[in-house]
C-alpha positions, 0 to 999 in steps of 0.5 A, spaced: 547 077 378 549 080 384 550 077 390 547 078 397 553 083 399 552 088 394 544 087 396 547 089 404 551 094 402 545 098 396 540 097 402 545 099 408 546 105 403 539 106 402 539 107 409 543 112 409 539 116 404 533 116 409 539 118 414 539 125 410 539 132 413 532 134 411 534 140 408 538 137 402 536 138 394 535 133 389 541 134 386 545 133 392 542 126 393 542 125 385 550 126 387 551 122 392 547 116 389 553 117 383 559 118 387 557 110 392 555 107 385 562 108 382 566 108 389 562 101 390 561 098 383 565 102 378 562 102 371 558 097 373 553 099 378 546 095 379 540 096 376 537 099 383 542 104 383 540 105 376 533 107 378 535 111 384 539 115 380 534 116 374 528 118 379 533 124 381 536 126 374 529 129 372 528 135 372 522 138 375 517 142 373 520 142 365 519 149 362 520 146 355 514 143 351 520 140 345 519 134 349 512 132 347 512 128 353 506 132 356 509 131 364 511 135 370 518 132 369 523 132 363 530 131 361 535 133 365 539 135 357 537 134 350 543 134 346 544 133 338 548 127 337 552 127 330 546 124 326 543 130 327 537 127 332 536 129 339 538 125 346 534 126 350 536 123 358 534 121 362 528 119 357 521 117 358 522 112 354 525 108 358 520 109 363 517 102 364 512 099 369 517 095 372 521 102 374 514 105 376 513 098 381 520 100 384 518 107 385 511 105 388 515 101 392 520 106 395 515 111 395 512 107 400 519 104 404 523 110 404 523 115 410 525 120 408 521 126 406 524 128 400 525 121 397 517 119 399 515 126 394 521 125 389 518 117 388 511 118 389 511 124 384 514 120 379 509 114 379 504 119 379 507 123 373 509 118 369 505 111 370 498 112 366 502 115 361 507 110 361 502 104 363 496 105 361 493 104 368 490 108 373 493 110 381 490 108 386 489 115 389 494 113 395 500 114 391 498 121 391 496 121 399 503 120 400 506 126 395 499 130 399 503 127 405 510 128 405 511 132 400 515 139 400 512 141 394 505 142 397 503 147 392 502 141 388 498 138 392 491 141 389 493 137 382 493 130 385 487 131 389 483 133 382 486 127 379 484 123 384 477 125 385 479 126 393 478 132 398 484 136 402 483 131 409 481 136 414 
């Protein structure tokens, strides 16, 4: 279990990442995230750095339909281990509703444009596929809302059963 200044110091950290300049790509901050879990936790950071650094190793947009997965996102690589079967990472097997309620809740904490359409983008991609359940359409307002990827924007109204707001 951590303690309460490893929780200061990922917090301060998250912080940070809400600082960022506005133009930044998703693979900066994916390396950013990387670089403070392993300068400040060595081989053994925090399951909350894990998450973040997950939500930023899919790739999006996957052009490969070999996953079978059926999403926006896929894996950052697939490669073949020496029994001949295919690893995937970031797998979507990994995806659980915990993780999807972490990510619900830094779509709604963050305050950095990127990182609100990164999380909400995700939940939205992954959650009734992963959960079973269906979104509140708010999570999708705040991808509508925040996010640089706007020509995505008509998809989630579709889904949501919502309107462009006028």
């Amino acid at each position: 279990m951590r303690n309460n200044k490893d929780s200061g110091k990922i917090k301060e950290f998250l912080t940070e990442l809400d600082s960022l300049p506005e133009q930044i790509s998703e693979l900066e901050i994916s390396d950013r995230i990387k670089k403070f879990a392993k300068e400040e936790f060595g081989q053994n950071p925090p399951e909350a750095l894990l998450l973040e650094q997950t939500a930023f190793d899919f790739v999006e947009d996957y052009p490969d339909n070999k996953t079978g997965w059926g999403t926006y996102f896929g894996p950052m690589f697939v490669l073949s281990n020496e029994e001949g079967k295919f690893v995937e990472y970031p797998s979507i097997k990994k995806i659980t509703p915990k993780i999807i309620n972490y990510w619900i809740d830094r779509a709604k904490e963050a305050g950095h444009t990127i990182l609100k359409a990164r999380y909400s983008n995700l939940v939205w991609d992954f959650s009734e596929k992963m959960t079973g359940e269906k979104l509140h359409y708010s999570i999708a307002q705040i991808f509508v809302d925040y996010g640089k990827y706007g020509d995505r924007a008509h998809i989630f109204q579709k889904q949501a059963g919502t309107v462009p707001r006028c």
